[in-house]
Biopython code that builds the backbone (N, CA, C, O; Angstrom):
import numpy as np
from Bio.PDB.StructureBuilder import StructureBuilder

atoms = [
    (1, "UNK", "N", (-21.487, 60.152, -24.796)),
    (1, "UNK", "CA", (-21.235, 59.080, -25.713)),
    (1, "UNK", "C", (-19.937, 58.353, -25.362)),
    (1, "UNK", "O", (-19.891, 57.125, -25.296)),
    (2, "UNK", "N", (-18.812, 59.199, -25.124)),
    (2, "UNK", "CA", (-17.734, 58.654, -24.609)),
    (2, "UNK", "C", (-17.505, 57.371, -23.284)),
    (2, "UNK", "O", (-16.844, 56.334, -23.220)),
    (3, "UNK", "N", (-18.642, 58.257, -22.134)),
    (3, "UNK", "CA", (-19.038, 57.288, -21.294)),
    (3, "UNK", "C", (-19.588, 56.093, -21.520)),
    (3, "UNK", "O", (-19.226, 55.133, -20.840)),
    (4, "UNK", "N", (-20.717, 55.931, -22.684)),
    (4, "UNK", "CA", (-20.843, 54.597, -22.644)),
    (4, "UNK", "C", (-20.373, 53.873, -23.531)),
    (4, "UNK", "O", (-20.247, 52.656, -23.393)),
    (5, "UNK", "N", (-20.172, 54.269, -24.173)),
    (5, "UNK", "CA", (-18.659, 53.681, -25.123)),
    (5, "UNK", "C", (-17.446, 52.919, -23.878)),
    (5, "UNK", "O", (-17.322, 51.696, -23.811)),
    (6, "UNK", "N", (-16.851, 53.633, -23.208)),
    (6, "UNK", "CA", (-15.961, 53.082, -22.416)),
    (6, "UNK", "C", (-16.833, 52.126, -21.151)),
    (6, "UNK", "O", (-16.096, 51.382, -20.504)),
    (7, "UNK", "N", (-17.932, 52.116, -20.876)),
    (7, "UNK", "CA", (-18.550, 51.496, -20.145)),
    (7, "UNK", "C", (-19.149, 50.149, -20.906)),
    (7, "UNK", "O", (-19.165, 49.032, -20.389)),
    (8, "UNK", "N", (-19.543, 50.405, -21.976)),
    (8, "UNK", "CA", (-19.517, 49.261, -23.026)),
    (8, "UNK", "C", (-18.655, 48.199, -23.138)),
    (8, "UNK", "O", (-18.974, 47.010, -23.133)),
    (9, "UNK", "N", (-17.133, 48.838, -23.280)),
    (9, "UNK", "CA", (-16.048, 47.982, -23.241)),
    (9, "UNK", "C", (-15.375, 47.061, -22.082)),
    (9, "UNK", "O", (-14.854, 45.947, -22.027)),
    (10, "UNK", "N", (-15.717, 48.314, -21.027)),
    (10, "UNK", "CA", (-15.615, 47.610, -19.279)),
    (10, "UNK", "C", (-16.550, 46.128, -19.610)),
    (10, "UNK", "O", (-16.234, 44.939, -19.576)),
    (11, "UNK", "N", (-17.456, 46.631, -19.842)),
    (11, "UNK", "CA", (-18.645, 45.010, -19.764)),
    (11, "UNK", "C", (-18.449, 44.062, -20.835)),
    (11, "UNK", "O", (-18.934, 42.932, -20.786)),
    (12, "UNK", "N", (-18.034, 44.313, -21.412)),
    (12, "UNK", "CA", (-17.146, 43.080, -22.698)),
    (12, "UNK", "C", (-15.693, 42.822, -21.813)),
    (12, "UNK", "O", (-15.831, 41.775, -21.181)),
    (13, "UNK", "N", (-14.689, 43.282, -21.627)),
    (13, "UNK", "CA", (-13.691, 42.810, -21.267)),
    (13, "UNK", "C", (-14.282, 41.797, -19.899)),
    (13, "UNK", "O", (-14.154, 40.577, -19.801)),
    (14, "UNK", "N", (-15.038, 42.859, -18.796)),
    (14, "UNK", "CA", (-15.198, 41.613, -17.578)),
    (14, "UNK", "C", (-16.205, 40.648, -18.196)),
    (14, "UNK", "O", (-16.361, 39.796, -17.322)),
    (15, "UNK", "N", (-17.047, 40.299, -19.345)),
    (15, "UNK", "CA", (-17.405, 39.464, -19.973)),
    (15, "UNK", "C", (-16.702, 38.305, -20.023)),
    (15, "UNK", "O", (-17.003, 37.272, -19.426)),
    (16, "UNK", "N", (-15.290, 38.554, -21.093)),
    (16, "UNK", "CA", (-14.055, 37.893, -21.229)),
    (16, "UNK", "C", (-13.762, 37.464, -20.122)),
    (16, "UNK", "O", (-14.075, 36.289, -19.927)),
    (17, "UNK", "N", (-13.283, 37.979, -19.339)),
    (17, "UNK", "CA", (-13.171, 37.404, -18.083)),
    (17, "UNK", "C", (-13.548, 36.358, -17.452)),
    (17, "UNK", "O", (-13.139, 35.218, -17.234)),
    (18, "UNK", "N", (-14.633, 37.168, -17.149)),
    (18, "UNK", "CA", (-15.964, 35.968, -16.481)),
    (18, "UNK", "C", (-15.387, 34.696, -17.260)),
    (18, "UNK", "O", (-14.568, 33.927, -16.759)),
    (19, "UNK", "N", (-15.929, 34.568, -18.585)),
    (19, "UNK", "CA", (-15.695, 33.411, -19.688)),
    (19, "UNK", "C", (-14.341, 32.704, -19.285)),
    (19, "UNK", "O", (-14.361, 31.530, -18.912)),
    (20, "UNK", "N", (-13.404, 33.278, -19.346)),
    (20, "UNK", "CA", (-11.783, 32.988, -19.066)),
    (20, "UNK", "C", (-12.358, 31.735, -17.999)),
    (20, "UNK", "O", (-12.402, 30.555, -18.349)),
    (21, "UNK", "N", (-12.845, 32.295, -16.450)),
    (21, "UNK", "CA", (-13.309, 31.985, -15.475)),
    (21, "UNK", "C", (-13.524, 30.875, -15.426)),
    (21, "UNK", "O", (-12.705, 30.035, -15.053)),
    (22, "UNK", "N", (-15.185, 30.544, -15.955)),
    (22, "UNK", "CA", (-15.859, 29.204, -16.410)),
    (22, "UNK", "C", (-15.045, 27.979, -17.013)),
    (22, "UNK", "O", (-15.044, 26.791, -16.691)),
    (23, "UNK", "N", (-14.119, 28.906, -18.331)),
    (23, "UNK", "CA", (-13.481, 27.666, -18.890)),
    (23, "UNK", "C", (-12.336, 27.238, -17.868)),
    (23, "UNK", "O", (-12.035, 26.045, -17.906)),
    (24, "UNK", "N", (-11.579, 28.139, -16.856)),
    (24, "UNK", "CA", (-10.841, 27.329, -16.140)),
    (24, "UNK", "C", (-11.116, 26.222, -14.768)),
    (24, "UNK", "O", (-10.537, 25.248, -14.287)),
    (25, "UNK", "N", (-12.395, 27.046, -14.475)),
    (25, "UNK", "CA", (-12.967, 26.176, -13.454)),
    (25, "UNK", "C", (-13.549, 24.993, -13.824)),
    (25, "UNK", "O", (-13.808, 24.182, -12.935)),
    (26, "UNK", "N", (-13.921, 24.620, -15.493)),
    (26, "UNK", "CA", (-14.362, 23.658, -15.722)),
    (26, "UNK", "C", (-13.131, 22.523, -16.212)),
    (26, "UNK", "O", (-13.672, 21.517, -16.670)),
    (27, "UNK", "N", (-12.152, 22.468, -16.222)),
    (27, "UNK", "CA", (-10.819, 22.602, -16.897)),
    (27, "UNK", "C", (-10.215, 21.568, -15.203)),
    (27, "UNK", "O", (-9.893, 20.411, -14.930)),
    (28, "UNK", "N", (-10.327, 22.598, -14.643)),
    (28, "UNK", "CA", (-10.172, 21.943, -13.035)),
    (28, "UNK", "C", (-11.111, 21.013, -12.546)),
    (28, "UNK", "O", (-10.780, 20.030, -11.883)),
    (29, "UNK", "N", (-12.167, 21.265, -12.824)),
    (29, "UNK", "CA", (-13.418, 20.086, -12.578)),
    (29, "UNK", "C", (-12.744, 18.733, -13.032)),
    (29, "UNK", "O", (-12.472, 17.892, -12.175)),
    (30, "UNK", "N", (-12.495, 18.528, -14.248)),
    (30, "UNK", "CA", (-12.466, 17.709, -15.224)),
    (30, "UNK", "C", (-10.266, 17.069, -14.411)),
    (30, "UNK", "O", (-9.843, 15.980, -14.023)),
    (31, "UNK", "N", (-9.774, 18.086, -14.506)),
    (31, "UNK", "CA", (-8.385, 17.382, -13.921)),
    (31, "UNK", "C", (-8.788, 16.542, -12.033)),
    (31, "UNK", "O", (-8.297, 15.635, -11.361)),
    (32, "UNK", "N", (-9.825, 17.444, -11.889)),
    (32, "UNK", "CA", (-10.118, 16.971, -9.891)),
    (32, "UNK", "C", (-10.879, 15.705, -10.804)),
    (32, "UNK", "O", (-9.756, 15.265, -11.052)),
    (33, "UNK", "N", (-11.544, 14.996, -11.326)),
    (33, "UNK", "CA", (-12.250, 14.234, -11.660)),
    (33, "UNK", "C", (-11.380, 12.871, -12.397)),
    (33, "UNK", "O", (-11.816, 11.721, -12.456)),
    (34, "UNK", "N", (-10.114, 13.328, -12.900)),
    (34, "UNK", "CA", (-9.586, 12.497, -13.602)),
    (34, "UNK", "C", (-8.642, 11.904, -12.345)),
    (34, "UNK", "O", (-8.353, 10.708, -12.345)),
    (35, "UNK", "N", (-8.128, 12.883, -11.168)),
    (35, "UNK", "CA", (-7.169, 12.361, -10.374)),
    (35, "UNK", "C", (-8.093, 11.621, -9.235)),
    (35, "UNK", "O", (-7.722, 11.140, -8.165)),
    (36, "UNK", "N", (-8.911, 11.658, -9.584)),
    (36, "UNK", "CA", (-10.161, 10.806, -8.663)),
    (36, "UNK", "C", (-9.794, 9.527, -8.577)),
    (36, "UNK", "O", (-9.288, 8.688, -7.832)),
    (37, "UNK", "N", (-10.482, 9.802, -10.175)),
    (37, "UNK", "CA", (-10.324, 8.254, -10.487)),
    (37, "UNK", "C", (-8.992, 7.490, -10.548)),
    (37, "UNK", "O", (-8.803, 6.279, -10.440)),
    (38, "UNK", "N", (-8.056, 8.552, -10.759)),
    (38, "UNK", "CA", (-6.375, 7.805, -10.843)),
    (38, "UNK", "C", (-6.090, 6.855, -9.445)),
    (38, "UNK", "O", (-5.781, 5.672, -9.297)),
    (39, "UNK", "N", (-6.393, 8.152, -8.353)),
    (39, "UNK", "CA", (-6.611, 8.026, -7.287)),
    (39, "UNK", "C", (-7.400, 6.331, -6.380)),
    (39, "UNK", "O", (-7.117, 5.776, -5.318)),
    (40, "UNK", "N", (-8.338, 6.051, -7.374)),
    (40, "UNK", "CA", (-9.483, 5.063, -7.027)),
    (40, "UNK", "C", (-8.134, 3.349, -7.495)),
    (40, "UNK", "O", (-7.945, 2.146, -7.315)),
    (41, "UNK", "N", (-7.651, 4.519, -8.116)),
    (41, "UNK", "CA", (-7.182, 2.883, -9.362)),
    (41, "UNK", "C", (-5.832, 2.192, -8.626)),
    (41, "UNK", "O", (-5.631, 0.996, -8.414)),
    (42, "UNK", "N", (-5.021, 3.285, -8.328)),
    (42, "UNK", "CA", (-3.559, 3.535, -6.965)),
    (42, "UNK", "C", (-4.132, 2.708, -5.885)),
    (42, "UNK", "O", (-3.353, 2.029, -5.215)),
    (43, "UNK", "N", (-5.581, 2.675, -5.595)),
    (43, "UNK", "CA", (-5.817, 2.249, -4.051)),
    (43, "UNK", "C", (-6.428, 1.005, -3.862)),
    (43, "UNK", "O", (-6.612, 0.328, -2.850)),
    (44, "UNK", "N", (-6.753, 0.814, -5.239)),
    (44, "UNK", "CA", (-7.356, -0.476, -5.250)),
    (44, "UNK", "C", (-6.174, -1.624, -5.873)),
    (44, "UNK", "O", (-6.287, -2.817, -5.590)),
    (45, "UNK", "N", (-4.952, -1.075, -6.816)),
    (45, "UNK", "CA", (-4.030, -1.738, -6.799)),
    (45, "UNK", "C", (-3.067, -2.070, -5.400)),
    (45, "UNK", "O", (-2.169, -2.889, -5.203)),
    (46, "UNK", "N", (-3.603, -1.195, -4.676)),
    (46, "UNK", "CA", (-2.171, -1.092, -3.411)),
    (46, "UNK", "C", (-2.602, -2.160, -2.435)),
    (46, "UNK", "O", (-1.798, -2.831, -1.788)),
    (47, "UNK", "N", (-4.053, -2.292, -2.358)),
    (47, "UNK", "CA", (-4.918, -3.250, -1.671)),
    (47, "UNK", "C", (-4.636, -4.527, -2.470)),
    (47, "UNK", "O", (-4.297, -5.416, -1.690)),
    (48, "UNK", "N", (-4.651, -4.876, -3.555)),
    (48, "UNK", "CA", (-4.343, -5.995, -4.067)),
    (48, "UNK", "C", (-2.568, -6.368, -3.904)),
    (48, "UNK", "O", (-2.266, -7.561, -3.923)),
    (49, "UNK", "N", (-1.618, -5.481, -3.772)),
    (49, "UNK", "CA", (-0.370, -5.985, -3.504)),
    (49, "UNK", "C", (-0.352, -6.252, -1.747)),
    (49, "UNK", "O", (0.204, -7.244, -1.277)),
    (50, "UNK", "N", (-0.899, -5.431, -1.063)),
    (50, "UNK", "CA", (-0.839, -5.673, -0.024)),
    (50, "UNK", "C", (-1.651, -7.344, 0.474)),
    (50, "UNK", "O", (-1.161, -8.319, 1.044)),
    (51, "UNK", "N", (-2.774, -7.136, 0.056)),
    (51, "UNK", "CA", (-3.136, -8.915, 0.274)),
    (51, "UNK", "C", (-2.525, -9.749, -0.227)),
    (51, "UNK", "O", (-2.332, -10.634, 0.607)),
    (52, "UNK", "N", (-2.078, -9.989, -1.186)),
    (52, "UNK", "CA", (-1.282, -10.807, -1.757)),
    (52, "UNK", "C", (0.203, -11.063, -1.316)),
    (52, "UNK", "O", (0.803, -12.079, -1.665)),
    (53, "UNK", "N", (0.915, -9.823, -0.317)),
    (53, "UNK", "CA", (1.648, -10.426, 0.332)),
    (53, "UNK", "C", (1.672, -10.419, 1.594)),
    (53, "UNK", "O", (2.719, -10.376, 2.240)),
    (54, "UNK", "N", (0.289, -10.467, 2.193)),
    (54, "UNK", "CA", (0.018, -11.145, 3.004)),
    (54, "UNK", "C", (-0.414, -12.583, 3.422)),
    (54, "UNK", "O", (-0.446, -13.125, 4.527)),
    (55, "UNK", "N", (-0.711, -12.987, 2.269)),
    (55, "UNK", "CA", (-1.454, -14.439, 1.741)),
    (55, "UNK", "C", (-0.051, -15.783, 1.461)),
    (55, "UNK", "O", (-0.165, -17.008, 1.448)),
    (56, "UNK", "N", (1.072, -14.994, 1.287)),
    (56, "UNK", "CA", (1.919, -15.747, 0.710)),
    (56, "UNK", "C", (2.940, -15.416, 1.958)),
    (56, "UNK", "O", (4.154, -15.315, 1.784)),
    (57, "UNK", "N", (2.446, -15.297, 2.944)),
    (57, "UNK", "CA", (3.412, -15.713, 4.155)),
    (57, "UNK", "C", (2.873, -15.959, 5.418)),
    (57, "UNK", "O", (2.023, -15.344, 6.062)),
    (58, "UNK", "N", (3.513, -16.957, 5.656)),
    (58, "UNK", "CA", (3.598, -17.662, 7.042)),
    (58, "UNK", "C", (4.821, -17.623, 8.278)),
    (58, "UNK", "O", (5.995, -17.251, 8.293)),
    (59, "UNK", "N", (3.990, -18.147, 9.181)),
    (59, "UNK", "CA", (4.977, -17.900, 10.681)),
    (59, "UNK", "C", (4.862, -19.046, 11.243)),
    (59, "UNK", "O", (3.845, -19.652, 11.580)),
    (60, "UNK", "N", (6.321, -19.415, 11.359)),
    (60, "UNK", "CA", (6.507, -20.964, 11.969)),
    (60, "UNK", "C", (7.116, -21.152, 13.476)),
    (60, "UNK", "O", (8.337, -21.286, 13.398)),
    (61, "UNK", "N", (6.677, -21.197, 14.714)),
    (61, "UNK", "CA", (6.824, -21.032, 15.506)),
    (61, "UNK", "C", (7.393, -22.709, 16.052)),
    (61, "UNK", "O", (6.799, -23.666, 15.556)),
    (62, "UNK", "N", (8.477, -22.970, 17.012)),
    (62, "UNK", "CA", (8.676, -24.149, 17.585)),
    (62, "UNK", "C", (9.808, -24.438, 16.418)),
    (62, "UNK", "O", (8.963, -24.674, 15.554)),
    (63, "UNK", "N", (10.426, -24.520, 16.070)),
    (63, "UNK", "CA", (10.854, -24.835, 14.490)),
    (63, "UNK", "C", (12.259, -24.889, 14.849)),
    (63, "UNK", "O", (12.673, -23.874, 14.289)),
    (64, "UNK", "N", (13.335, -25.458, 15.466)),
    (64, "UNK", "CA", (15.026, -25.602, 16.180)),
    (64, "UNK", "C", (15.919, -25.235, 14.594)),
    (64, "UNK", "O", (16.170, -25.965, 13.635)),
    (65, "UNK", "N", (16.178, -24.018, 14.820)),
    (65, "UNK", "CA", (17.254, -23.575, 13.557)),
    (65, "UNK", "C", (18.078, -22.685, 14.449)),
    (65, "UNK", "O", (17.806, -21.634, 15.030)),
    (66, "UNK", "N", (19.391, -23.573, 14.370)),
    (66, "UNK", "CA", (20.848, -22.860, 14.846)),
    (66, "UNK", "C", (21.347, -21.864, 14.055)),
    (66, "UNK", "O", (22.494, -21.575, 14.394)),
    (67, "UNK", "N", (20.840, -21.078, 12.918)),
    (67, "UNK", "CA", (21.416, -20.508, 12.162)),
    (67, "UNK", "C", (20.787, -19.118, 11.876)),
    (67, "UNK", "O", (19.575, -18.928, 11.977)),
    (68, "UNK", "N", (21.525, -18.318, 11.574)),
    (68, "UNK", "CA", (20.756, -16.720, 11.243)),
    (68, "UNK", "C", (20.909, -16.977, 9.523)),
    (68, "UNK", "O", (19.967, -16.372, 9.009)),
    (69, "UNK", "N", (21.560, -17.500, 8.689)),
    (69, "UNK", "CA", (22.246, -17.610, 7.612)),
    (69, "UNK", "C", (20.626, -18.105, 6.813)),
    (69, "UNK", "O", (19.871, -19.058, 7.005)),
    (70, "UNK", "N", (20.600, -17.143, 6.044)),
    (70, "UNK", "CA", (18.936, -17.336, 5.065)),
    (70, "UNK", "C", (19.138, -18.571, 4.423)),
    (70, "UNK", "O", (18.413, -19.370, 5.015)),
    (71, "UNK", "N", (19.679, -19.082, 3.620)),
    (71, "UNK", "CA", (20.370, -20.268, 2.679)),
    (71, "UNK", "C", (20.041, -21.435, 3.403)),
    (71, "UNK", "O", (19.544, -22.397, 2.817)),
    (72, "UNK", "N", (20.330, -21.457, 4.954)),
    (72, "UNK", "CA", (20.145, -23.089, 5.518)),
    (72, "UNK", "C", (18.611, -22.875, 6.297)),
    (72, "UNK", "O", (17.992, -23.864, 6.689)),
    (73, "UNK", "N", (17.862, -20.944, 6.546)),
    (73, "UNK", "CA", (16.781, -21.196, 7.078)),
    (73, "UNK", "C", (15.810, -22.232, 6.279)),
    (73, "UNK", "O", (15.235, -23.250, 6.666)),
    (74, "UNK", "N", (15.863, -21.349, 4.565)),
    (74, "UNK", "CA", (15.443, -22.053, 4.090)),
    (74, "UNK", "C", (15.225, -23.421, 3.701)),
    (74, "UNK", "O", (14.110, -23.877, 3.450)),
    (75, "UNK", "N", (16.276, -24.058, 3.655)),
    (75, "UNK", "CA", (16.580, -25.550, 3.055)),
    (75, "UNK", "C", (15.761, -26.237, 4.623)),
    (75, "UNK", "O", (15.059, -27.247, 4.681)),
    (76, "UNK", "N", (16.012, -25.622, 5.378)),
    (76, "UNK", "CA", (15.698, -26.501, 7.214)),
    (76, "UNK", "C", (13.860, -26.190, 7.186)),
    (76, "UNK", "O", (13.224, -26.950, 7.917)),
    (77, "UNK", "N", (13.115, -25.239, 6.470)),
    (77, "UNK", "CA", (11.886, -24.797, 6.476)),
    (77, "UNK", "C", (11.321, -25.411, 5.325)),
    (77, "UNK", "O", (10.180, -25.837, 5.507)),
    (78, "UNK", "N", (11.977, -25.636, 3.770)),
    (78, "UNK", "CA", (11.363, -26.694, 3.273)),
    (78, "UNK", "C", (11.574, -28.032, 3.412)),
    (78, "UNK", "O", (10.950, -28.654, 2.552)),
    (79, "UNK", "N", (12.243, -28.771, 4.195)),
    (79, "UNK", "CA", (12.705, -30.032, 4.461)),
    (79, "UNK", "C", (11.576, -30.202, 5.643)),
    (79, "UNK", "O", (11.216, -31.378, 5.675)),
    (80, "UNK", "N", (11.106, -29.636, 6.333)),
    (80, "UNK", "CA", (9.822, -29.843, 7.398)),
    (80, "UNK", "C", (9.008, -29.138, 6.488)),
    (80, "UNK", "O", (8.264, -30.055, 6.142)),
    (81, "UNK", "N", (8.693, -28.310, 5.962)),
    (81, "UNK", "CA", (7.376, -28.787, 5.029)),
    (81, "UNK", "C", (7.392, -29.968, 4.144)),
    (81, "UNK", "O", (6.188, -29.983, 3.892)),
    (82, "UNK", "N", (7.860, -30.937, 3.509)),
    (82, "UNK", "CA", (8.011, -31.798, 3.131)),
    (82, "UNK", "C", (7.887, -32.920, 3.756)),
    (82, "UNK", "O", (7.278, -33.851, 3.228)),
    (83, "UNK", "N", (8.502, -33.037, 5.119)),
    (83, "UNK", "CA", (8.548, -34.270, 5.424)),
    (83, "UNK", "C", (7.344, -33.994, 6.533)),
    (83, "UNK", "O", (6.263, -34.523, 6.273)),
    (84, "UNK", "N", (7.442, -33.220, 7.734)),
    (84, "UNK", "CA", (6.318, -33.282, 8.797)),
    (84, "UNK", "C", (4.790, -32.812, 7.976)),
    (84, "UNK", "O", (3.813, -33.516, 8.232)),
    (85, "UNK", "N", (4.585, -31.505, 6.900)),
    (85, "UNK", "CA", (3.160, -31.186, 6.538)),
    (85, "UNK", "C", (2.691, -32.055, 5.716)),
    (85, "UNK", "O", (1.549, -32.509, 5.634)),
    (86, "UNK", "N", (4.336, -32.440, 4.634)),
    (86, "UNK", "CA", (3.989, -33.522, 3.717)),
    (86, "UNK", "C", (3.150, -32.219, 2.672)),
    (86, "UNK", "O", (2.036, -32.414, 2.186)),
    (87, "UNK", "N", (3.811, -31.135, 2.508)),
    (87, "UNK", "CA", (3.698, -30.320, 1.359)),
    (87, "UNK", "C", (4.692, -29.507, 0.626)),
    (87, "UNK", "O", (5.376, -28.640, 1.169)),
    (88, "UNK", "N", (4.750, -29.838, -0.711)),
    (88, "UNK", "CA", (5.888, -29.076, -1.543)),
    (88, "UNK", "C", (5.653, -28.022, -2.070)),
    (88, "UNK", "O", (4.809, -27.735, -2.919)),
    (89, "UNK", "N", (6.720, -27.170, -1.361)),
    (89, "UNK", "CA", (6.741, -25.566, -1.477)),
    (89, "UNK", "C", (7.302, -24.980, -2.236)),
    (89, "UNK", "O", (7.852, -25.730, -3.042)),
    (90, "UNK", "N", (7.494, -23.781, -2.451)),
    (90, "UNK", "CA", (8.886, -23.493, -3.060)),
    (90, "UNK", "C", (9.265, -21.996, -1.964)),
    (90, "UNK", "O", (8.688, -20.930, -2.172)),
    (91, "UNK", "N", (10.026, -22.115, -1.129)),
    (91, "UNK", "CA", (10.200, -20.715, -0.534)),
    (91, "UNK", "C", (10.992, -19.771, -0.859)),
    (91, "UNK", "O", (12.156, -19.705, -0.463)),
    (92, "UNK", "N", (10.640, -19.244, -1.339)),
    (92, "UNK", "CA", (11.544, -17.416, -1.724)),
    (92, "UNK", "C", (11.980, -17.044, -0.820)),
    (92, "UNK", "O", (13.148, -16.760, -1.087)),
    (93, "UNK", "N", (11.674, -16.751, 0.640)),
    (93, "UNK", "CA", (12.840, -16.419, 1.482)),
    (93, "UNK", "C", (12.607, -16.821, 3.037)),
    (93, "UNK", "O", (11.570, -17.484, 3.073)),
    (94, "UNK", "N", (13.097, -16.697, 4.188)),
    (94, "UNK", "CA", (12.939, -17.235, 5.218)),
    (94, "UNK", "C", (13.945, -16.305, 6.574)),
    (94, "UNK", "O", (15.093, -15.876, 6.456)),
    (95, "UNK", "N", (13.269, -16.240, 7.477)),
    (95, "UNK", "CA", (14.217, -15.412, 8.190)),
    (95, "UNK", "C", (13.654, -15.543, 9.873)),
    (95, "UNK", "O", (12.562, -15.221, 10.341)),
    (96, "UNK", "N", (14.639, -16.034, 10.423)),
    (96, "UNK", "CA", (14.487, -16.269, 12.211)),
    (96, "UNK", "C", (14.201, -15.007, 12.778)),
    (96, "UNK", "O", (15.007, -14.085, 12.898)),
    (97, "UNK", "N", (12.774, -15.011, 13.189)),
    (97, "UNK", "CA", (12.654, -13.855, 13.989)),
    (97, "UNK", "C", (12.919, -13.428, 15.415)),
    (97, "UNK", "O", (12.971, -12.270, 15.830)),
    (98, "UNK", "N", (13.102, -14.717, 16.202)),
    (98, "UNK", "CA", (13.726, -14.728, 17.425)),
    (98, "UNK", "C", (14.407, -15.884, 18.275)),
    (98, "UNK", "O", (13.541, -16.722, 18.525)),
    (99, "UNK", "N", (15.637, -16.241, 18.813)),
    (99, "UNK", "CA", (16.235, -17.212, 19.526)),
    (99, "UNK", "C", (14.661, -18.336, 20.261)),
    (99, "UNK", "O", (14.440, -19.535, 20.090)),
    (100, "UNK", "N", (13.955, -17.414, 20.965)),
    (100, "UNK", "CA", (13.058, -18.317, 21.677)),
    (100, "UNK", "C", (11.772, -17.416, 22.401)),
    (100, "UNK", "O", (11.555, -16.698, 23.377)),
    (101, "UNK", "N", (11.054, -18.019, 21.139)),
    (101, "UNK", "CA", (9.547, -16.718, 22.005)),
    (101, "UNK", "C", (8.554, -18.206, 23.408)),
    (101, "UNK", "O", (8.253, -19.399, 23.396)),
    (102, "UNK", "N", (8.446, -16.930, 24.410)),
    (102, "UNK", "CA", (7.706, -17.894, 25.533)),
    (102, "UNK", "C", (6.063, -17.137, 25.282)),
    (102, "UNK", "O", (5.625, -16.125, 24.735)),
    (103, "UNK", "N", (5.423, -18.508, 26.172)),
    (103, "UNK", "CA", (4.264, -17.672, 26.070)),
    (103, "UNK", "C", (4.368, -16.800, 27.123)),
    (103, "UNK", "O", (5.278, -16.643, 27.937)),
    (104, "UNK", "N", (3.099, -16.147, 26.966)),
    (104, "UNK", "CA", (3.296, -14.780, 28.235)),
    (104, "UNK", "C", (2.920, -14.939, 29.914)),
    (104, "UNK", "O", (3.329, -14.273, 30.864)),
    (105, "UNK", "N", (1.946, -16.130, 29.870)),
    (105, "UNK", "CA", (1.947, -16.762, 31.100)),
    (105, "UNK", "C", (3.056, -17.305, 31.475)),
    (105, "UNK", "O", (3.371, -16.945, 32.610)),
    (106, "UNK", "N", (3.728, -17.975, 31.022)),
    (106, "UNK", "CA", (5.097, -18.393, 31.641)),
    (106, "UNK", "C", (6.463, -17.451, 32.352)),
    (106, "UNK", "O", (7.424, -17.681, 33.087)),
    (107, "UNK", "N", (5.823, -16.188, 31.570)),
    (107, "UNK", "CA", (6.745, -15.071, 31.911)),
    (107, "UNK", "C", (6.282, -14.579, 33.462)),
    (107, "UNK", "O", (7.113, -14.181, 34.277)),
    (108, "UNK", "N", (5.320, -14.636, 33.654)),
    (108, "UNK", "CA", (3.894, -13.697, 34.575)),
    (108, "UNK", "C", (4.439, -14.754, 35.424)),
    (108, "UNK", "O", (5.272, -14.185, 36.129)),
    (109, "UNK", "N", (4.411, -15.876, 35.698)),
    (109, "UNK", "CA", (4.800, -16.842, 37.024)),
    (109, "UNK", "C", (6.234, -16.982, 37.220)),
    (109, "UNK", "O", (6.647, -17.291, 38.338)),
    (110, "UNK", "N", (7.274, -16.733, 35.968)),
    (110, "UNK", "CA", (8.526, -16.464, 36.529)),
    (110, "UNK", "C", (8.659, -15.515, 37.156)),
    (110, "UNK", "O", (9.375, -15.626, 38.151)),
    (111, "UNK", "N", (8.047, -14.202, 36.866)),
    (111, "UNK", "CA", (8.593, -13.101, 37.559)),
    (111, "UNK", "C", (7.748, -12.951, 39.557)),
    (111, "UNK", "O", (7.886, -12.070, 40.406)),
    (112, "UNK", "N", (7.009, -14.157, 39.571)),
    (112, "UNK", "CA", (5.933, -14.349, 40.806)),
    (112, "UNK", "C", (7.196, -14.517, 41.773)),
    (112, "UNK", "O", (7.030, -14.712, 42.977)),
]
sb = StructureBuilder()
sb.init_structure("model")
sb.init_model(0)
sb.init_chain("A")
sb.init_seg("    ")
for serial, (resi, resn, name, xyz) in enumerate(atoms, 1):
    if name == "N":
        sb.init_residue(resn, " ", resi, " ")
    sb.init_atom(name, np.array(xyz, "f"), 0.0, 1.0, " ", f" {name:<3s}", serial, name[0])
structure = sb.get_structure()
């Protein structure tokens, strides 16, 4: 009697268990399911900042600015959009990316 008495209880406690089990694995289901979607929402916002500042910049190549100084790139980059595109901008910022880019054929026959 003793034996199944204590064998009784073995199978209720790993019962409990088990149960414990289920509710945490379902517990985790439900957090893997929520960071999914968090996940979905992070990537589809990051895609929308990323196009958007890609969309809102341009590269002006040929363009004679003596200056590294942001303040006169700008004023010298909307004053030729204005007068040569004949469009009014408003530029947030502006910055010389190099003294003088060649094309690459020109390089290929100097070095001939």
């Amino acid at each position: 009697m003793l034996l199944t008495d204590e064998l009784k209880q073995a199978r209720d406690q790993l019962e409990e268990q088990n149960q414990e089990i289920r509710d945490k694995q379902e517990e985790l289901k439900r957090a893997k399911e929520e960071l999914g979607k968090r996940l979905g929402e992070v990537e589809s916002q990051l895609d929308r900042m990323e196009s958007e500042k890609r969309r809102n910049k341009a590269v002006m190549m040929g363009l004679e600015i003596g200056t590294r100084q942001q303040k006169q790139i700008i004023e010298k980059v909307t004053k030729f959009l204005q007068e040569k595109v004949k469009v009014e901008s408003k530029v947030k910022s502006a910055y010389k990316i190099a003294e003088k880019v060649y094309e690459w054929n020109s390089k290929i026959e100097k070095k001939k």
